[in-house]
C-alpha positions as CSV (number, residue, x, y, z in Angstrom):
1,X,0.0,0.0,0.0
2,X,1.5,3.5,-1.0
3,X,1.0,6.6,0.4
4,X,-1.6,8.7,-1.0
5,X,-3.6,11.9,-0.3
6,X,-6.9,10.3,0.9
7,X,-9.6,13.2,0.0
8,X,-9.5,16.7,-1.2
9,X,-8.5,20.2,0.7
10,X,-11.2,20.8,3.1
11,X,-11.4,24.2,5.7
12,X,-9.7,22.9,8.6
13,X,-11.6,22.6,11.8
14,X,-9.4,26.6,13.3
15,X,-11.8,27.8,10.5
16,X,-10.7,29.5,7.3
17,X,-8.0,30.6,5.8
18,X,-6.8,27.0,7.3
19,X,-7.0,24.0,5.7
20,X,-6.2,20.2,6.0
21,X,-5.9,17.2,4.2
22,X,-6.1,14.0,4.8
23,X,-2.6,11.6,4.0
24,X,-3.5,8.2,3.6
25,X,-0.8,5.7,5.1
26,X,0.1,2.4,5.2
27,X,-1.3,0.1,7.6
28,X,0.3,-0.9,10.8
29,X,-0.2,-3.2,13.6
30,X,-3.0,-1.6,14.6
31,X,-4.7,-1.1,11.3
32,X,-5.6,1.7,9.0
33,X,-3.1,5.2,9.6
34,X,-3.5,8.3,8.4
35,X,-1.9,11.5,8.7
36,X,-3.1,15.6,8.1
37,X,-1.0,18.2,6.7
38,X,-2.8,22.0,7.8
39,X,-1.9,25.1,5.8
40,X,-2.4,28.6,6.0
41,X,-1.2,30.7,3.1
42,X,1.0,34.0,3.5
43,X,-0.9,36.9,1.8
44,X,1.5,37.5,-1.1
45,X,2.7,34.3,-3.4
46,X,5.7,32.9,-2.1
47,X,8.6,30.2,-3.0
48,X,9.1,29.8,0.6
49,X,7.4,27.8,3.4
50,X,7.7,26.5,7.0
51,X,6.4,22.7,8.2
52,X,5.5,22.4,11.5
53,X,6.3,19.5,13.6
54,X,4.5,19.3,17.3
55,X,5.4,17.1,20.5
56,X,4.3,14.6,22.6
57,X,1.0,14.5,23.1
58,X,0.2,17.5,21.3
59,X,-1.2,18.8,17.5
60,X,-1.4,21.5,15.9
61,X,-3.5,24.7,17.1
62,X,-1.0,27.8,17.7
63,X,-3.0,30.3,15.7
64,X,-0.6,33.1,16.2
65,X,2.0,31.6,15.4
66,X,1.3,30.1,12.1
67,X,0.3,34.1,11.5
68,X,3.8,35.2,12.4
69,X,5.4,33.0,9.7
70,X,2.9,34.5,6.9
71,X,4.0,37.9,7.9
72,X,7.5,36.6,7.6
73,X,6.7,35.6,3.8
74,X,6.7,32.1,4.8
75,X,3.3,29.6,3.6
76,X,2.5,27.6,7.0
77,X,2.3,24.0,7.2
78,X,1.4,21.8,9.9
79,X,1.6,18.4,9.9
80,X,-0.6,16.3,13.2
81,X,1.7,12.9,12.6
82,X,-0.4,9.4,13.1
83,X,-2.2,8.7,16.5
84,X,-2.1,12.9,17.2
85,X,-4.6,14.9,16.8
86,X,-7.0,15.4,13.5
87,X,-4.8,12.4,12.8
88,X,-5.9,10.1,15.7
89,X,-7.9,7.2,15.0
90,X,-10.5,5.4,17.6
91,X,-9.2,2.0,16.9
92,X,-5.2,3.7,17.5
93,X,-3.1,4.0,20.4
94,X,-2.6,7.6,20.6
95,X,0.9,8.5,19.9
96,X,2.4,4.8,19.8
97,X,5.3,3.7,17.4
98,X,7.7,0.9,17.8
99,X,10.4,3.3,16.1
100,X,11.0,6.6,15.1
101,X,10.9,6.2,11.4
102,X,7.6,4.6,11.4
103,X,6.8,9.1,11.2
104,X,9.5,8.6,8.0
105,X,6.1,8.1,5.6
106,X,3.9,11.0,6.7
107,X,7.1,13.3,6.8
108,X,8.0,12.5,3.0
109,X,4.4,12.6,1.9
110,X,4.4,16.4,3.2
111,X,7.7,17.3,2.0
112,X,6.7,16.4,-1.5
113,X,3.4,18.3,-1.1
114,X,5.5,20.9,0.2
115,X,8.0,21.0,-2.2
116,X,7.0,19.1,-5.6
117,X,3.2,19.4,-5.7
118,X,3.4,23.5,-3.9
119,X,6.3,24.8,-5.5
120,X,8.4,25.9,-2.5
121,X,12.0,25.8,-3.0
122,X,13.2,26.7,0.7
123,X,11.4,25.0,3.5
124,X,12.1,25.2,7.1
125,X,11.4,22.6,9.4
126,X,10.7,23.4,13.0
127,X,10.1,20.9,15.5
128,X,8.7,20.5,19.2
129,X,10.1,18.5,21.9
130,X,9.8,15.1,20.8
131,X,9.0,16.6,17.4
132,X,12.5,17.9,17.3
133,X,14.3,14.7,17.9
134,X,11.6,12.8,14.8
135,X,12.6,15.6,12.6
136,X,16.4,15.6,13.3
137,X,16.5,12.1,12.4
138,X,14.3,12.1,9.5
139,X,16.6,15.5,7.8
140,X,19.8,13.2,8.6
141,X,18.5,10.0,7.2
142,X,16.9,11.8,4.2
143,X,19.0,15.2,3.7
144,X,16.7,16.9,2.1
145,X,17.7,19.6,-1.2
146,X,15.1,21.9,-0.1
147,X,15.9,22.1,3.4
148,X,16.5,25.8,4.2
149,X,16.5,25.2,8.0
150,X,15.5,23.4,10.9
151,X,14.0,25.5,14.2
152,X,13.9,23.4,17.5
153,X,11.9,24.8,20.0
154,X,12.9,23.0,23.1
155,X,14.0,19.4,21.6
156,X,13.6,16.1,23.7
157,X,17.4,14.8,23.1
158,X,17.9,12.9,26.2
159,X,15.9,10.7,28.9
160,X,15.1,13.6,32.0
161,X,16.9,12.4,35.5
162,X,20.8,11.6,36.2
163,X,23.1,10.1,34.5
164,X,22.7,6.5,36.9
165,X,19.1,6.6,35.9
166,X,19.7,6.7,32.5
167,X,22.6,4.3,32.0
168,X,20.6,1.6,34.1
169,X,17.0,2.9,33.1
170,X,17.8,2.4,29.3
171,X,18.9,-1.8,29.2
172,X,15.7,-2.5,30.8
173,X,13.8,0.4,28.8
174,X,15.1,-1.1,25.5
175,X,14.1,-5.1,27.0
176,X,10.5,-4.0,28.2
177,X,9.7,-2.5,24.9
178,X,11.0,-5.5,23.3
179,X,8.8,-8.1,25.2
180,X,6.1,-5.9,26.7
181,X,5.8,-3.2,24.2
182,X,2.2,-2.2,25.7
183,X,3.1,-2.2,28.9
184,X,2.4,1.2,30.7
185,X,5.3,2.6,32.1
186,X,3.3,4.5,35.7
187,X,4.0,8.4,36.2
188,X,2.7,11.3,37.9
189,X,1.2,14.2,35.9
190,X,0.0,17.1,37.6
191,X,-1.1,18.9,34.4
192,X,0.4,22.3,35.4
193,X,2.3,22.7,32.0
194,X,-0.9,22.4,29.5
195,X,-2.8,24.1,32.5
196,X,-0.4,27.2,32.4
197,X,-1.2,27.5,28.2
198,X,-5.0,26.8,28.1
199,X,-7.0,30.0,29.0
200,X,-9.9,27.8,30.6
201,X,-6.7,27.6,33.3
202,X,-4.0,29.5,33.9
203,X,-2.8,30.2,30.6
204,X,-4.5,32.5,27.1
205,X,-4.5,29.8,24.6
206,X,-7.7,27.3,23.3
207,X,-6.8,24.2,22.7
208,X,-8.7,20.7,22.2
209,X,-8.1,18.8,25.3
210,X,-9.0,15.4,23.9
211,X,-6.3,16.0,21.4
212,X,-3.9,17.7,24.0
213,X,-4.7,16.1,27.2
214,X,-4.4,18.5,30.4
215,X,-2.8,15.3,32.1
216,X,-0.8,13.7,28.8
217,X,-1.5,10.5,26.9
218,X,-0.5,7.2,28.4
219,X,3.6,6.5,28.0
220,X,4.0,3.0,26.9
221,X,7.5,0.4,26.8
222,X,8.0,-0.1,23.7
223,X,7.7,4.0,22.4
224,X,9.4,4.9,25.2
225,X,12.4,2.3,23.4
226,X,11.7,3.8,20.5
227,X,12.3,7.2,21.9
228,X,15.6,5.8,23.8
229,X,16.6,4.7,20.5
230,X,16.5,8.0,18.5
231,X,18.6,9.4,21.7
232,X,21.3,7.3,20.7
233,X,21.1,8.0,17.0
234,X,21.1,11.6,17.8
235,X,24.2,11.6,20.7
236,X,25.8,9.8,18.0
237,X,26.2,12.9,15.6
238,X,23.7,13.8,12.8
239,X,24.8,15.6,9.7
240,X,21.4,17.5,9.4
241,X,22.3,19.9,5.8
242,X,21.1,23.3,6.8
243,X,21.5,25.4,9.6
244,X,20.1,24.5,12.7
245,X,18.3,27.1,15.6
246,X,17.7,25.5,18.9
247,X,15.5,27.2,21.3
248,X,14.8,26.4,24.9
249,X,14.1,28.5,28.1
250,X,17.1,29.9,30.2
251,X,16.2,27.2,33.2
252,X,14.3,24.2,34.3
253,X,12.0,23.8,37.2
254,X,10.2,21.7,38.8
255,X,6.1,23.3,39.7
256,X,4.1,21.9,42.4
257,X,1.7,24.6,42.3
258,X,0.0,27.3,39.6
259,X,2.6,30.2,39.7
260,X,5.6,32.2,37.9
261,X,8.3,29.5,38.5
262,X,5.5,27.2,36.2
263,X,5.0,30.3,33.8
264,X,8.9,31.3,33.1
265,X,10.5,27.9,32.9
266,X,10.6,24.7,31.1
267,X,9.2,22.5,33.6
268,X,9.1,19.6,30.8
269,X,12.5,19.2,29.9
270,X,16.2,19.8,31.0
271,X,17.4,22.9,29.6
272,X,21.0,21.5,30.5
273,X,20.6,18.5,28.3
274,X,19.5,20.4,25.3
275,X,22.4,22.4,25.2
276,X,24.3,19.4,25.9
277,X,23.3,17.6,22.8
278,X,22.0,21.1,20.6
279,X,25.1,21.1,18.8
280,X,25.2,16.8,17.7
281,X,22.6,17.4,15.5
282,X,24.3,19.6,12.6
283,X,27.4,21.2,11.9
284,X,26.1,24.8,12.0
285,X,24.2,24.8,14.8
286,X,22.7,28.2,16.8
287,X,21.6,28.0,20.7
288,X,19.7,30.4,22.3
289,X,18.3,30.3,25.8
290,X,15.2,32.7,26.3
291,X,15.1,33.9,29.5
292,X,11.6,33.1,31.1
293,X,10.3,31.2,28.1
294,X,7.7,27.8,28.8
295,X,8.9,24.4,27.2
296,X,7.2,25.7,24.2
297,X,9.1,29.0,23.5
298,X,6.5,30.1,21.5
299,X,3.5,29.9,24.1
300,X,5.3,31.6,26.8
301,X,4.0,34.5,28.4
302,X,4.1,37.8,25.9
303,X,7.7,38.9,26.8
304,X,9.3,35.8,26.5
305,X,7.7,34.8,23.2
306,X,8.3,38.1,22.0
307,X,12.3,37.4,22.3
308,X,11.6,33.5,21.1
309,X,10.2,35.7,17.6
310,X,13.1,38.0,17.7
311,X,16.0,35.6,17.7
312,X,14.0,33.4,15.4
313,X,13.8,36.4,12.6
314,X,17.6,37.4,13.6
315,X,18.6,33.6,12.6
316,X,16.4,33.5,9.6
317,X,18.5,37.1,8.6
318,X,21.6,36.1,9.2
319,X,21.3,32.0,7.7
320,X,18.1,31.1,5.7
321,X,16.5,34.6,3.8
């Protein structure tokens, strides 16, 4: 079974000028799989374009953002990979993949939409959190000819905790996903991070919270080998052909209650692993720390974001336009 567009451009459900469509994709283990690719055009016709690539347990739905591109002369593009999302089946798993590439099929399917079917010429890739470490992987296994850049805002490249944790945590990771792959691996989720962003909470974005839990989806063995996996492909050195912006917050906190330590730091991931392992994923790579930003850079609170846009159009100056 190929890849295929499944039905025609319809107005996404964020309402006009937004669109979707549908990618049909192979089957897996679980059955049928598709994927959606959103778009909203820049005012003025334009060679260039951005694909957006979101995080663990998350889609797309950051209105203003997309906006902030078109005024940049970019055409926006979203993709909500399988099991996220518009993309999320009943009969699915939501988010569950025994391995990174198994994303390799909806990525290419865009890209040629993107670049073949569209026209554009220049793309940049930007990728959340775990949507930075898929799309790092998938620009160093496919090295793509249109590949202007690649934005990570706040990339998962490392298992949270010390080092002991994660040189004995991974063996037994990699084994449980091996023999157990739907085995839930237990946490605690307080839901103070998606609180902090939807306005129903603490926070001035609306989002759908079946799509983007307030607590998370489930974590299971055998993505959470899959994930452990890409880590180690990643540490490894990538050779990702375009320059390469990494954005996180200055620091990383831990929140146990609704506040400003929750509002103005990355209480998701270690900042001090993603400057760590920023610069194994290219060989031009930039780093910037925002002071105050959230996980997502580009939901923090107004001043924060504000710098996020600034260094992101200083970069695009300086290495892509």
């Amino acid at each position: 079974m190929t890849t295929s567009q499944e039905s025609a451009i319809v107005e996404d459900v964020l309402g006009a000028p937004y669109t979707a469509e549908t990618i049909t994709l192979p089957d897996d283990h679980e059955g049928a799989v598709v994927a959606t690719l959103v778009k909203r055009p820049a005012s003025r016709a334009t060679t260039r374009a951005v694909l957006h690539v979101h995080g663990f347990s998350d889609y797309f739905f950051q209105t203003a953002y997309a906006e902030w591109w078109n005024e940049q002369g970019y055409d926006f593009y979203a993709l909500d990979l399988r099991k996220y999302g518009r993309s999320l089946r009943p009969h699915q798993t939501p988010a569950f993949v025994h391995d990174l590439s198994e994303y390799d099929p909806e990525l290419d399917a865009a890209w040629t939409m993107i670049t073949e079917r569209d026209g554009h010429t220049g793309v940049v890739v930007i990728g959340h959190s775990t949507g930075g470490l898929v799309t790092s992987l998938w620009a160093d296994r496919r090295q793509p000819a249109a590949l202007a850049g690649l934005v990570l805002n706040s990339p998962w490249l490392d298992l949270q905790g010390s080092a002991v944790l994660r040189v004995v945590g991974t063996p037994v990771i990699k084994q449980l996903g091996k023999r157990k792959p739907m085995f839930e691996i237990g946490r605690e989720v307080d839901g103070l991070y998606a609180k902090s962003l939807h306005l129903d909470h603490a926070g001035e974005f609306d989002f759908n919270v079946e799509w983007k839990p307030l607590g998370s989806m489930r974590v299971y063995a055998g993505w959470l080998a899959a994930i452990r996996h890409g880590h180690a492909q990643l540490q490894r050195g990538l050779s990702v052909p375009a320059p390469v912006l990494v954005l996180s917050s200055d620091r990383s906190g831990v929140g146990r209650v609704m506040g400003d330590l929750v509002h103005t730091r990355d209480i998701v991931l270690s900042v001090r692993q993603i400057r760590r392992w920023a610069t194994a994923v290219g060989r031009h790579v930039t780093y910037v720390a925002v002071p105050g930003a959230k996980h997502d850079v580009y939901l923090s609170r107004p001043e924060a974001r504000q710098t996020a846009y600034d260094e992101t159009r200083r970069w695009l100056t300086a290495y892509v336009d």
